[in-house]
C-alpha positions as CSV (number, residue, x, y, z in Angstrom):
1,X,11.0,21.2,61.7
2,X,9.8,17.7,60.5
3,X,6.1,16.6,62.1
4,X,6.5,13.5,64.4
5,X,4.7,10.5,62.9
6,X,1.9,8.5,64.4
7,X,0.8,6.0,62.6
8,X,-2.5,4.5,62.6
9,X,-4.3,1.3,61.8
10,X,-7.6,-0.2,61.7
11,X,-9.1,-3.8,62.0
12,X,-13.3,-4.5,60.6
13,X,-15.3,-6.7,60.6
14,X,-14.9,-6.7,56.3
15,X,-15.5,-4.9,53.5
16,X,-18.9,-3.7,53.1
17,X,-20.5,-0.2,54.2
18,X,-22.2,-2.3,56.9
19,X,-19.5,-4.0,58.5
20,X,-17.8,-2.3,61.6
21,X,-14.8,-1.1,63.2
22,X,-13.3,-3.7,66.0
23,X,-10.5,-2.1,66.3
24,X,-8.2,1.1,65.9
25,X,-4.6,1.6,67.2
26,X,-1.8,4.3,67.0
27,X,1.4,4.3,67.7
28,X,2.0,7.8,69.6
29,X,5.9,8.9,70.7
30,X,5.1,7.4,74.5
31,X,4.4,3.8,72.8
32,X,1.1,2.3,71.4
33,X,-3.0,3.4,71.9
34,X,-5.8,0.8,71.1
35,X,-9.2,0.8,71.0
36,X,-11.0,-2.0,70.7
37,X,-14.7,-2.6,71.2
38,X,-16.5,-6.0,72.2
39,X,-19.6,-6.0,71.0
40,X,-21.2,-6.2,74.5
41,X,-19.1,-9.0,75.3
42,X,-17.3,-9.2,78.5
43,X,-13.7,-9.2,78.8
44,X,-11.0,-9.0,81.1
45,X,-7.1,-9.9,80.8
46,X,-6.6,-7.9,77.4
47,X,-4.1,-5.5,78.7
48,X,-2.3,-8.4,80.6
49,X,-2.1,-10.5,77.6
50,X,-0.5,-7.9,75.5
51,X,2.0,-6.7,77.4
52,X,3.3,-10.0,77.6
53,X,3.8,-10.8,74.0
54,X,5.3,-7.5,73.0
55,X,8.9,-6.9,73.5
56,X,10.3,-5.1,76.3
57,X,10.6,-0.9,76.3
58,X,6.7,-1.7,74.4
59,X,4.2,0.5,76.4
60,X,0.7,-0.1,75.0
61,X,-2.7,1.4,76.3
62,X,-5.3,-0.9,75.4
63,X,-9.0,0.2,76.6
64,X,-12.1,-1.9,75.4
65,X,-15.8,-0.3,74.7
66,X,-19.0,-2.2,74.2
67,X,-19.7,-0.6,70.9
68,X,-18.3,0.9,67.8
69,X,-20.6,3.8,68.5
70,X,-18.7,4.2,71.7
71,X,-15.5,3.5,70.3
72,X,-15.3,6.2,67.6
73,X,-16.5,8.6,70.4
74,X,-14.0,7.6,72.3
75,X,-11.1,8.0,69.5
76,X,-12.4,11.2,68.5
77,X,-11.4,12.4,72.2
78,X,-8.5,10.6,71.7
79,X,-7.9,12.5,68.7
80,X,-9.2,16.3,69.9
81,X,-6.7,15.8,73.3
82,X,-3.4,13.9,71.4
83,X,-3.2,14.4,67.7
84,X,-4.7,18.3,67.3
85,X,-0.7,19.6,68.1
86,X,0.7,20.9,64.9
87,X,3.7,18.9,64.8
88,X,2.0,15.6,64.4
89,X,1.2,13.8,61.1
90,X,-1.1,10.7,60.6
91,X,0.1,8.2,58.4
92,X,-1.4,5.1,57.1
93,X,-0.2,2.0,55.1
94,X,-3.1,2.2,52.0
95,X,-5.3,4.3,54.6
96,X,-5.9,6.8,52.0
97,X,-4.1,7.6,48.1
98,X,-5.5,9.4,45.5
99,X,-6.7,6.4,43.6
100,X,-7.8,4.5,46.7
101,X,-7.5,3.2,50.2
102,X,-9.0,1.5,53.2
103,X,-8.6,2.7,56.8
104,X,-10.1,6.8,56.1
105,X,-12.6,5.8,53.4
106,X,-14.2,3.0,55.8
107,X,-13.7,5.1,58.9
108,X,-15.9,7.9,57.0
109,X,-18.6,5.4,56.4
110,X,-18.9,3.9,59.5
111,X,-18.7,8.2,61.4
112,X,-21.4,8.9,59.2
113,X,-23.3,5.6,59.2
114,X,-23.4,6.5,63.4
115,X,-23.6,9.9,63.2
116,X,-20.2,10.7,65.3
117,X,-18.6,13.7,64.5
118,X,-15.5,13.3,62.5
119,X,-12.4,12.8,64.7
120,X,-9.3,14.2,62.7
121,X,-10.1,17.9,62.5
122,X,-6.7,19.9,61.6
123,X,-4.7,16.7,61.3
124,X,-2.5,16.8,58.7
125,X,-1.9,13.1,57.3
126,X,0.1,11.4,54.5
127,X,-0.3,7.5,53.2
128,X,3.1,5.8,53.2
129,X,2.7,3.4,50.6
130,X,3.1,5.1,47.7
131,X,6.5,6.4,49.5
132,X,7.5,2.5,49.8
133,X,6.3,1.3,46.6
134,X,7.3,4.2,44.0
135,X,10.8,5.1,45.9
136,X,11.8,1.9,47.3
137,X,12.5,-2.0,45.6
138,X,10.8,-4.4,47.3
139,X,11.1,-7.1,44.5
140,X,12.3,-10.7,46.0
141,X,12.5,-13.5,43.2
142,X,10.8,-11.2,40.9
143,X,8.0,-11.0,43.0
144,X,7.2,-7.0,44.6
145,X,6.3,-7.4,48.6
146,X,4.5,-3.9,48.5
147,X,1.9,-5.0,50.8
148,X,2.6,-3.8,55.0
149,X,4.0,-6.9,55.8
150,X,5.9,-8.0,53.0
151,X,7.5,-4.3,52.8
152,X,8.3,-4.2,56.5
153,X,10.2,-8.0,56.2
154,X,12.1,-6.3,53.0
155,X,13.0,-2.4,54.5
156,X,12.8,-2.9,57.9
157,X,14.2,-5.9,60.9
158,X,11.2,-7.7,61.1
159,X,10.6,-8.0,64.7
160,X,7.6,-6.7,64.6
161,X,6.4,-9.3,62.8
162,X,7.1,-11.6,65.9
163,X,4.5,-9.6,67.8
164,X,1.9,-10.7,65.3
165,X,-0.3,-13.8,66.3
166,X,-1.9,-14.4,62.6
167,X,-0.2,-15.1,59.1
168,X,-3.1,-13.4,57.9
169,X,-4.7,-10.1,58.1
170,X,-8.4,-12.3,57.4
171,X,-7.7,-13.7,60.6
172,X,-8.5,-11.0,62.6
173,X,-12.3,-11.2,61.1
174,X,-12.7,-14.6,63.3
175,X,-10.9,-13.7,66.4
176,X,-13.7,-10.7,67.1
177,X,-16.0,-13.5,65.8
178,X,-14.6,-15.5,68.3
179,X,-14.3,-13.3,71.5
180,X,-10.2,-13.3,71.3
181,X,-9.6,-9.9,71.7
182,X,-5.8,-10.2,72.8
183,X,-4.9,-11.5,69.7
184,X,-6.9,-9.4,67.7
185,X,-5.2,-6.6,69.4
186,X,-1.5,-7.9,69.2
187,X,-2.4,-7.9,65.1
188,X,-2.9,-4.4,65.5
189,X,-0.5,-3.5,67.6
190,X,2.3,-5.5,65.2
191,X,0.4,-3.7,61.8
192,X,0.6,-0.2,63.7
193,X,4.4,-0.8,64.5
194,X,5.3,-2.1,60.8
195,X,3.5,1.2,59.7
196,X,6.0,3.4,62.1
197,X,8.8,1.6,61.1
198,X,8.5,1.7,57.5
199,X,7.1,5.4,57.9
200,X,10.5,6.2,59.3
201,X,12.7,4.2,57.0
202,X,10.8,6.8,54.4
203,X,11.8,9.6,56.6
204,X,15.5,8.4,56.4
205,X,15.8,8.3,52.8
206,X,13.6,10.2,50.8
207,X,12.6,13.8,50.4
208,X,9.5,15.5,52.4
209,X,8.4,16.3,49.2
210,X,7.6,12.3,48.2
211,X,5.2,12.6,51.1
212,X,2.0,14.2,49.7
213,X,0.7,15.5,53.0
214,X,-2.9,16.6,52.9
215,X,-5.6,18.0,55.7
216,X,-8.2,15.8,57.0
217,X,-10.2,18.6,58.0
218,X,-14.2,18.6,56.6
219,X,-15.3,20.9,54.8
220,X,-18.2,21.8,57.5
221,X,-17.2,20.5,60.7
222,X,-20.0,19.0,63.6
């Protein structure tokens, strides 16, 4: 039986060890789950704004959280009550390869740097870019589109990309700067969505075997 896919995304405030987590979605088989935190700012008219920029048949859960801290608490319950059943699979675009990564190595940091216990205990999880990029051409005018966006606008429809309010992922840095949290989340939302899609174009034409799945589990857990 093959594992359903839910595919997961994050958005920071950068690069470094001491930037944070704004935001974390996934796109679960009822529709799409977002966290995002406000930094103690107050906010109202998130969920409102999203659901009326995404398309029709789009069910998204948006709740918002005052902190990171609370935020990765409250994913890790997420995580315990929806992605512990042994037929899911968490995938990434460049969450997590063998030679690098973003979403899992900076989600490790920022657990540890708060001391929250770690959320994906006996989730299995694969990264789909080395599926799109080593079994797939996504050269246009001799150029390869192997990042999320450009692949999805190659392999997939590209509607998705209609959902998203910024041409680029940087801009998601100023809208939490900013206080614009329904657009920060629509980026998400539209990143989370281009994951899925490409994750099941993968599904469609290559073997299970191209997907190196591996456990997320710690070694000691909490």
């Amino acid at each position: 039986m093959a594992l359903e896919q839910v595919a997961f995304d994050i958005e920071t405030t950068g690069f470094d060890a001491d930037d944070v987590v704004t935001t974390i979605g996934f796109a679960v088989p009822m529709g799409v789950r977002v966290f995002v935190q406000t930094d103690g700012r107050s906010v109202g008219g998130v969920t409102n704004a999203v659901e009326a920029a995404v398309p029709a048949g789009t069910l998204v859960n948006v709740s918002t959280h005052a902190s990171e801290q609370e935020l990765l608490t409250a994913v890790a319950e997420f995580a315990a009550e929806r992605l512990s059943d042994a037929g899911m699979l968490l995938v990434a675009y460049n969450g997590e390869r063998w030679n690098g990564g973003f979403d899992l190595p900076f989600l490790r940091t920022r657990y540890a740097r708060l001391d929250v216990p770690w959320p994906f205990v006996d989730v299995p999880y694969a990264d789909v870019l080395p599926v799109v990029s080593d079994r797939f051409n996504t050269t246009v005018d001799g150029d390869e589109h192997a990042d999320l966006a450009a692949a999805y606008e190659v392999l997939c429809d590209g509607t998705h990309g209609d959902v998203d309010p910024f041409a680029d992922s940087k801009e998601a840095v100023a809208a939490f700067a900013d206080g614009r949290f329904a657009d920060l989340v629509l980026h998400n939302v539209a990143d989370v969505l281009r994951t899925q899609a490409l994750g099941r174009v993968a599904e469609r034409y290559c073997a299970k075997s191209e997907f190196q799945v591996k456990s997320l589990t710690p070694t000691r857990s909490s």
